[in-house]
C-alpha positions in Angstrom: 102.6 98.1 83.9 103.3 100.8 86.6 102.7 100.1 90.3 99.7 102.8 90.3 98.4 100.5 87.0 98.5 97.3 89.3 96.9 98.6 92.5 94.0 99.8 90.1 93.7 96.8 89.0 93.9 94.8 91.1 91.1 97.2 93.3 88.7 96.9 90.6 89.0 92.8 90.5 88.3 92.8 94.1 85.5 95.3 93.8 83.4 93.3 91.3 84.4 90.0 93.1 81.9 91.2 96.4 84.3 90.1 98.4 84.1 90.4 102.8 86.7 92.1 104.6 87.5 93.2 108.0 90.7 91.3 108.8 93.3 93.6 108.6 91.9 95.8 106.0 88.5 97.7 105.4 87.9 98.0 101.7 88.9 96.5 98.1 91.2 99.4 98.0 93.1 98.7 101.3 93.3 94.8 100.4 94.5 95.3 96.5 97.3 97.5 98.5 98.2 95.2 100.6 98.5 92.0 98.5 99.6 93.9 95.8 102.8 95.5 98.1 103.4 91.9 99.9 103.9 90.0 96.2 106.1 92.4 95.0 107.8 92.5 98.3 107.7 95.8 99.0 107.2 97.0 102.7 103.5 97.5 103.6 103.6 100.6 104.6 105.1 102.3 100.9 103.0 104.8 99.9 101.5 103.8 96.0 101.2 107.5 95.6 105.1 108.2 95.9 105.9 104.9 93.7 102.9 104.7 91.9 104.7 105.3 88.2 107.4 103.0 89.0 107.4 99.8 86.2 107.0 96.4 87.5 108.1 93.6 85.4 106.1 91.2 83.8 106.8 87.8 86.1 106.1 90.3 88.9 103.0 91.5 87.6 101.9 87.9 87.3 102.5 87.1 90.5 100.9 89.7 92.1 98.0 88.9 90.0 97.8 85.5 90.9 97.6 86.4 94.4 94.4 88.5 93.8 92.5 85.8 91.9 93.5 83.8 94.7 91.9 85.8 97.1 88.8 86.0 94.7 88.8 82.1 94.2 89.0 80.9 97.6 87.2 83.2 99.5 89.8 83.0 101.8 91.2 85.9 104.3 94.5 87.7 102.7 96.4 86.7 105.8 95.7 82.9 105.2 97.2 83.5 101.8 100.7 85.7 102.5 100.6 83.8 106.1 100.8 87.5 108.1 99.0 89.4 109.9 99.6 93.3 111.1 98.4 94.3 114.7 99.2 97.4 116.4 102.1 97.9 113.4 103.5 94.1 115.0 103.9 91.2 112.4 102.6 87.7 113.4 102.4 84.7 111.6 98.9 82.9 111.2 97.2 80.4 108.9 94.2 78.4 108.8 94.8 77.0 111.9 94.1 80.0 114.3 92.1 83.3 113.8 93.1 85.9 111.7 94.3 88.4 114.6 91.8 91.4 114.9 91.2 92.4 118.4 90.6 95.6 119.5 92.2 94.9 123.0 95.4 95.4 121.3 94.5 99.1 120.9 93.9 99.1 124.8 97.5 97.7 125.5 99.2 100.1 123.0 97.3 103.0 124.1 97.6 102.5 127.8 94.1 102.6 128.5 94.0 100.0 130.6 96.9 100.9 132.2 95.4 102.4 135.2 94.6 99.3 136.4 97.6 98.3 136.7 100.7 98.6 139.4 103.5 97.8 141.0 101.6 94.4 141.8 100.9 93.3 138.2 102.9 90.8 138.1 100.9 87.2 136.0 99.1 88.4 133.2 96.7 85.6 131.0 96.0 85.6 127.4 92.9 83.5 127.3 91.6 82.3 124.1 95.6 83.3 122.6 94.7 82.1 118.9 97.7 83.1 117.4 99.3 84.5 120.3 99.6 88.2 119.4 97.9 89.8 122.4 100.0 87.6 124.8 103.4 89.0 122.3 101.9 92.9 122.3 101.6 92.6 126.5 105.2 91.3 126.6 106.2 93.8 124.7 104.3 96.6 126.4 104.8 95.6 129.9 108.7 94.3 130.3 108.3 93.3 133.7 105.5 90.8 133.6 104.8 87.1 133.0 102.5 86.0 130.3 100.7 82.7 130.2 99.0 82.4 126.5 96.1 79.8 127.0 93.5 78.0 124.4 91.8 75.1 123.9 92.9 74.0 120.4 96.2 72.6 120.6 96.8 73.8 116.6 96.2 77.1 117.6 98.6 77.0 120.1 101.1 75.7 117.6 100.3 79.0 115.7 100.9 80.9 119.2 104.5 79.4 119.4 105.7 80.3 116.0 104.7 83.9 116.9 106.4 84.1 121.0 109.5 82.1 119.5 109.7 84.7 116.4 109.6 87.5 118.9 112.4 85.7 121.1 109.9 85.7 123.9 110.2 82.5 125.1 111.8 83.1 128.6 108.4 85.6 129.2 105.6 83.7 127.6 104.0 80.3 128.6 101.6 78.7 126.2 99.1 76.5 128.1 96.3 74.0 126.4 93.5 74.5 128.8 89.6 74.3 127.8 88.7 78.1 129.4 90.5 78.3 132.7 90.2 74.8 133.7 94.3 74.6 133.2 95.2 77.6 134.3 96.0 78.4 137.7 97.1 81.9 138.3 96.5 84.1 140.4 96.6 86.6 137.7 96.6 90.4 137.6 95.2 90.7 134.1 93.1 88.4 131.9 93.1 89.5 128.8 90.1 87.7 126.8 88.7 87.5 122.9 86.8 84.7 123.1 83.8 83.1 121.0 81.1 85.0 121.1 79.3 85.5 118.0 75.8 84.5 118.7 74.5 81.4 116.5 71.5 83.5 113.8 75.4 86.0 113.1 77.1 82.3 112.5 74.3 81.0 109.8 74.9 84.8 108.2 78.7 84.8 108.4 80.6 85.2 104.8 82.7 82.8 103.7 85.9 84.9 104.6 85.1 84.1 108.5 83.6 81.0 107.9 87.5 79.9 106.3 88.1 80.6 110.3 88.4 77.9 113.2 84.3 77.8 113.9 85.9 77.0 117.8 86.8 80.5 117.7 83.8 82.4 116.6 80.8 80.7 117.5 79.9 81.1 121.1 76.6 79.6 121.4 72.9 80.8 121.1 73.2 84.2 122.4 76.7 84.4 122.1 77.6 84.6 126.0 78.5 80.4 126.4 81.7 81.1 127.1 81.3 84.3 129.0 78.8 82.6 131.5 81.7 80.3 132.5 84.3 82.7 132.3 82.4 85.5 134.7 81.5 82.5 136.8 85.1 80.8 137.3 87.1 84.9 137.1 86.9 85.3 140.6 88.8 82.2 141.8 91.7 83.1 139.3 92.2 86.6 140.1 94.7 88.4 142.5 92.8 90.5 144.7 93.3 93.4 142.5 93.0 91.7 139.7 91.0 93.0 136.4 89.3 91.3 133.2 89.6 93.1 129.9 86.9 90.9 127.7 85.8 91.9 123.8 82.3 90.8 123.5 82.2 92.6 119.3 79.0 93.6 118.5 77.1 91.4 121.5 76.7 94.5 124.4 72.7 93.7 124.3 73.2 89.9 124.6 75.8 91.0 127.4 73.6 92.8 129.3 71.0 90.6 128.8 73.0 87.9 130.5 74.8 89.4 133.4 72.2 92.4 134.2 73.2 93.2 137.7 77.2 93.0 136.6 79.3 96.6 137.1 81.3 97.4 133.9 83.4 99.7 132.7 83.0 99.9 129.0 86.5 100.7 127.4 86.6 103.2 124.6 88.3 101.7 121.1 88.1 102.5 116.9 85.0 100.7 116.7 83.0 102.3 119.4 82.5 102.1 123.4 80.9 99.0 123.5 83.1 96.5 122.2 85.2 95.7 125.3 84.4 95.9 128.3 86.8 95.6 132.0 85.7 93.8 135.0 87.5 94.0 138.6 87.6 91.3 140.5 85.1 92.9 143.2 82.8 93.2 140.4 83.1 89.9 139.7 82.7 88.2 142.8 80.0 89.9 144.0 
């Protein structure tokens, strides 16, 4: 069977399965690429159309195939099954035990768009709600001259976290702190970066069971969605530097948002998925 032979394949099983994606790929196409490429242990990025007549041998074939009827059988995200995840072209390790990384803050760090908030005084910056710990590693690595403190409330995602700032050799820059919201941590810091639960509860009954394979503690954030947000615009202020900013994804909750927190001045930060999936809040705003 040739490599093009496989990926077709192996597209077409995940097609009729009816399967949910969304982390880390888009389609059946996209997925069948990228398990297809990881079991043959080819790099990610190859491009089938280049390689696609090149033969793969039987035991490979098999293996590759038994990854895809995995996916199919357990319903399970793709990174819980290869243990990797891709953000902003970074590799992180993940499993069952944090969120599949997926937020579109990390567009905002690489891109510099939040950048002009920033300064000479930037100095503490917070990951709250790490997960795995990728936007804590991707502000590390885009801002060389800060501290990071990566904070969450499970303690087994924060085991997750560690595998990822000790694979990057980021231990001397990166804290990991167990706190329930920002109960533990002290700060002041410049940035809070935050992708916190916020999927209100009727998008929780209708989730498929690729999210529902996620930590529920990391999805589900209450009625409307805004639980944790109420607490975290309330108790902001307090752990800010005076020119301190917070860069929050609320996802596809902007009317629950503004529902909650009507009088609140945002500036709504441009990503792939629209202009209203993060937002950034300075500390004036906040306190006032």
């Amino acid at each position: 069977m040739t490599l093009q032979d496989l990926h077709c394949w192996a597209r077409d099983r995940l097609e009729s399965a009816q399967l949910a994606y969304g982390h880390g790929t888009a389609c059946a196409a996209d997925e069948a690429a990228w398990l297809v490429l990881w079991s043959l242990e080819l790099p990610l990025d190859t491009e089938l159309g280049d390689h696609g007549q090149e033969t793969i041998g039987n035991d490979r074939v098999q293996a590759a195939q038994a990854l895809i009827q995995r996916r199919i059988d357990t319903r399970k995200p793709a990174a819980y099954l290869t243990r990797e995840a891709w953000l902003q072209g970074v590799s992180f390790y993940v499993d069952e035990r944090a969120i599949v990384p997926r937020s579109f803050i990390a567009e905002l760090i690489a891109d510099g768009s939040i950048d002009p908030w920033l300064g000479e005084h930037t100095r503490q910056i917070l990951d709250l709600c790490t997960g795995n710990g990728s936007l804590a590693v991707l502000a590390a690595m885009a801002w060389p001259d800060v501290q990071v403190t990566g904070a969450d409330i499970s303690r087994d995602a924060l085991e997750v976290a560690r595998i990822n700032v000790e694979r990057h050799r980021l231990q001397d820059r990166i804290a990991l702190q167990l706190s329930d919201g920002l109960q533990e941590c002290a700060g002041p810091f410049d940035l809070i970066l935050c992708n916190p639960p916020y999927v209100n509860a009727s998008s929780m009954q209708a989730l498929p069971a690729e999210y529902l394979a996620e930590p529920a503690l990391a999805l589900a954030g209450g009625t409307d969605g805004m639980d944790f947000v109420r607490q975290l615009v309330a108790s902001a202020p307090a752990h800010l530097s005076a020119h301190g900013v917070l860069v929050l994804e609320i996802g596809n909750e902007r009317e629950h948002f503004e529902r909650a927190f009507p009088q609140l001045e945002v500036v709504w930060l441009s990503t792939s998925a629209g202009d209203d999936q993060v937002l950034l809040l300075t500390r004036d705003a906040l306190a006032t």
